[in-house]
N, C-alpha and C positions, 0 to 999 in steps of 0.2 A: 241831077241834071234833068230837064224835062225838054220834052221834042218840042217844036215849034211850031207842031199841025196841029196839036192835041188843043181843047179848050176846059178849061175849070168852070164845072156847075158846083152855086154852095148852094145849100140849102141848111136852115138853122144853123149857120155857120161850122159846121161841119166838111170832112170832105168825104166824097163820097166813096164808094167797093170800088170804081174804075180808077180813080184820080189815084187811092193809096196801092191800088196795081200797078196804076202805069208808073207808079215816084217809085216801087219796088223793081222793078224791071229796068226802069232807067242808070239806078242804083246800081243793080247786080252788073248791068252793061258796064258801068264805069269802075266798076271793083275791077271786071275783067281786067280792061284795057290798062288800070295800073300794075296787075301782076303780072301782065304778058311783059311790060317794062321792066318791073323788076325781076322775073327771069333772069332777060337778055344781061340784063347789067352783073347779075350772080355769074350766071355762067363765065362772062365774059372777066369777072373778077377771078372767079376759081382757075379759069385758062391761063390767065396772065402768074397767076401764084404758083397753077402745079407747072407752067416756064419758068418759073422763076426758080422753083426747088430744082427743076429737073437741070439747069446750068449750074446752080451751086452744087450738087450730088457730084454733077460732070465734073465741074471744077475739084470737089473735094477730091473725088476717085483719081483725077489725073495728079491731084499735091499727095491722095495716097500711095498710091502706082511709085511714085517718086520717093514719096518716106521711103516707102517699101523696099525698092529699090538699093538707096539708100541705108540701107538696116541689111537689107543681106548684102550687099558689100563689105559693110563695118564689121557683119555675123562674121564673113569668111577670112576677113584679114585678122579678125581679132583672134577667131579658131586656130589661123596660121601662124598666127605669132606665137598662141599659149600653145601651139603642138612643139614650136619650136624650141618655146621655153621651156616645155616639159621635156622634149627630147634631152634635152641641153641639162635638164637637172638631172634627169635620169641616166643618162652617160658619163656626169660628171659621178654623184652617185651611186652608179656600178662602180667606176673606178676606182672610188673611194671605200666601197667596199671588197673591191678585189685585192685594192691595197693590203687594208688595215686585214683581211684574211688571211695572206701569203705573210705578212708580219708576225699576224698571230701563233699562226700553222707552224712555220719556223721556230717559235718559241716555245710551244706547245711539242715539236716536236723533240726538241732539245730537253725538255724538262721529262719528256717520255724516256728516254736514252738515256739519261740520268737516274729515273723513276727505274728503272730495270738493271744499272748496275747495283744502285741501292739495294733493290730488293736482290739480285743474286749475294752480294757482301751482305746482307742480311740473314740470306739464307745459308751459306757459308758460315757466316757466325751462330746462324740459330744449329747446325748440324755440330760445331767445332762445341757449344754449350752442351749440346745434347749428350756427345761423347764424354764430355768432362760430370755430367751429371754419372751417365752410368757407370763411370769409373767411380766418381763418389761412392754411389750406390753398392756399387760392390766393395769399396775399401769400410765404407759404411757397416755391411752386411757383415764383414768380418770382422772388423773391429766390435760389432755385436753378439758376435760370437766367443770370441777372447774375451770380450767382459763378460758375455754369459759363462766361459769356464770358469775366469777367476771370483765370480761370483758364488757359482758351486765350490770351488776350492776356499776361499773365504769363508763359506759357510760348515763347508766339513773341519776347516781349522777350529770354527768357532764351538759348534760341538763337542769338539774331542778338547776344545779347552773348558768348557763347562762339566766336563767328564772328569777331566783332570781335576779340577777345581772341589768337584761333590767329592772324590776321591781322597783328595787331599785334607778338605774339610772333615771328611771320614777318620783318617788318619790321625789330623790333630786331635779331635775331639778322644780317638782313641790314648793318644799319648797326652792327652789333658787328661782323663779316665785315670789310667794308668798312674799320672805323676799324681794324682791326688789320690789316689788309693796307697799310691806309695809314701807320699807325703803323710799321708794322717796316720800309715802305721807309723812310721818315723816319730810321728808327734806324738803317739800313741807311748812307744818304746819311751822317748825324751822325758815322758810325763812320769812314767813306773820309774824308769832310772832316778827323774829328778825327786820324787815320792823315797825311792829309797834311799836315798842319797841324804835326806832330809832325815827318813828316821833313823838313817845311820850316825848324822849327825845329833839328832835327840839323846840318843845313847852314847854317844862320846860325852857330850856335854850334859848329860843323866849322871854318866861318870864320871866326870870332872866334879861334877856339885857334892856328890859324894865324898869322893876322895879330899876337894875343898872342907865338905862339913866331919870330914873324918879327920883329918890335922886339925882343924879346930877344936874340935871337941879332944884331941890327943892334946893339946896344947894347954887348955881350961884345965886340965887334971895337974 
């Protein structure tokens, strides 16, 4: 933009140091006056935006405020209820376990009571055993003892029967000894008798042959 006082000298058609001063001054003057503009409109547009954030924040804070609100209500009634519901599980619960305790206790104690006459009746019979053992033990012990005597007397029988026995064997063999020493004189005796007896015989019948061959021969005459 140029002033309306100023006048343009050309010369070689050119312009001159003052013309391209004054068109640079005029220039920077109207740069001004367009940013002084758009300032005002910036500002005035940021102003309008950070109102416009600063109602919506407002607005959001008060629909928070209200969530909020809202949500610890729903916190404390729902706390209340689930304290109630726990109460309520936890008394039901107890009792269910107070029950099924005083059930069991009772059973348990009965099976104790029982558990203790058993064991006395056990112990009772393990004492009533115990007596019938060492009664064993001692019918045991002597009856170990009687068969240990009649084992020694068995054995001294059997001894004095094997005594008897070599004795005995002693004995026969003596009178086997004896009957065959007796025997074979006998046989001895039998044999000379039957020897003589035989040439007793030879001479009878030595004499017979004779006396035969002597009538014979008296008879040939």
């Amino acid at each position: 933009m140029v002033s309306s006082g100023k006048k343009y000298s050309r010369k070689s058609g050119k312009p001159s140091v003052e013309d391209q001063f004054t068109r640079a001054y005029d220039f920077e003057t109207e740069d001004k006056k367009d940013l002084s503009g758009s300032e005002e409109d910036v500002i005035e547009g940021k102003t309008a935006v950070i109102e416009k954030r600063r109602k919506k924040r407002s607005s959001a804070g008060v629909a928070l405020l209200a969530k909020r609100k809202r949500l610890e209500m729903y916190t404390k009634a729902s706390l209340k209820t689930s304290n109630q519901k726990i109460e309520h599980v936890w008394k039901t619960q107890q009792d269910q376990r107070q029950k099924l305790n005083q059930e069991y206790s009772q059973q348990f104690l009965t099976l104790f009571q029982q558990w203790d006459l058993d064991m006395q009746k056990a112990e009772e019979q393990e004492e009533k055993i115990l007596n019938m053992f060492r009664q064993q033990q001692k019918i045991l012990q002597q009856s170990r003892i009687v068969q240990s005597q009649r084992l020694k007397t068995i054995k001294q029988l059997y001894e004095q029967f094997i005594k008897s026995m070599e004795e005995l064997e002693k004995n026969h063999d003596n009178l086997l000894t004896g009957a065959q020493n007796e025997f074979k004189k006998e046989m001895a005796m039998l044999q000379k008798k039957i020897m003589m007896e035989t040439v007793s015989d030879h001479i009878e019948i030595e004499k017979i042959r004779i006396d035969i061959s002597n009538e014979i021969f008296y008879l040939l005459k």
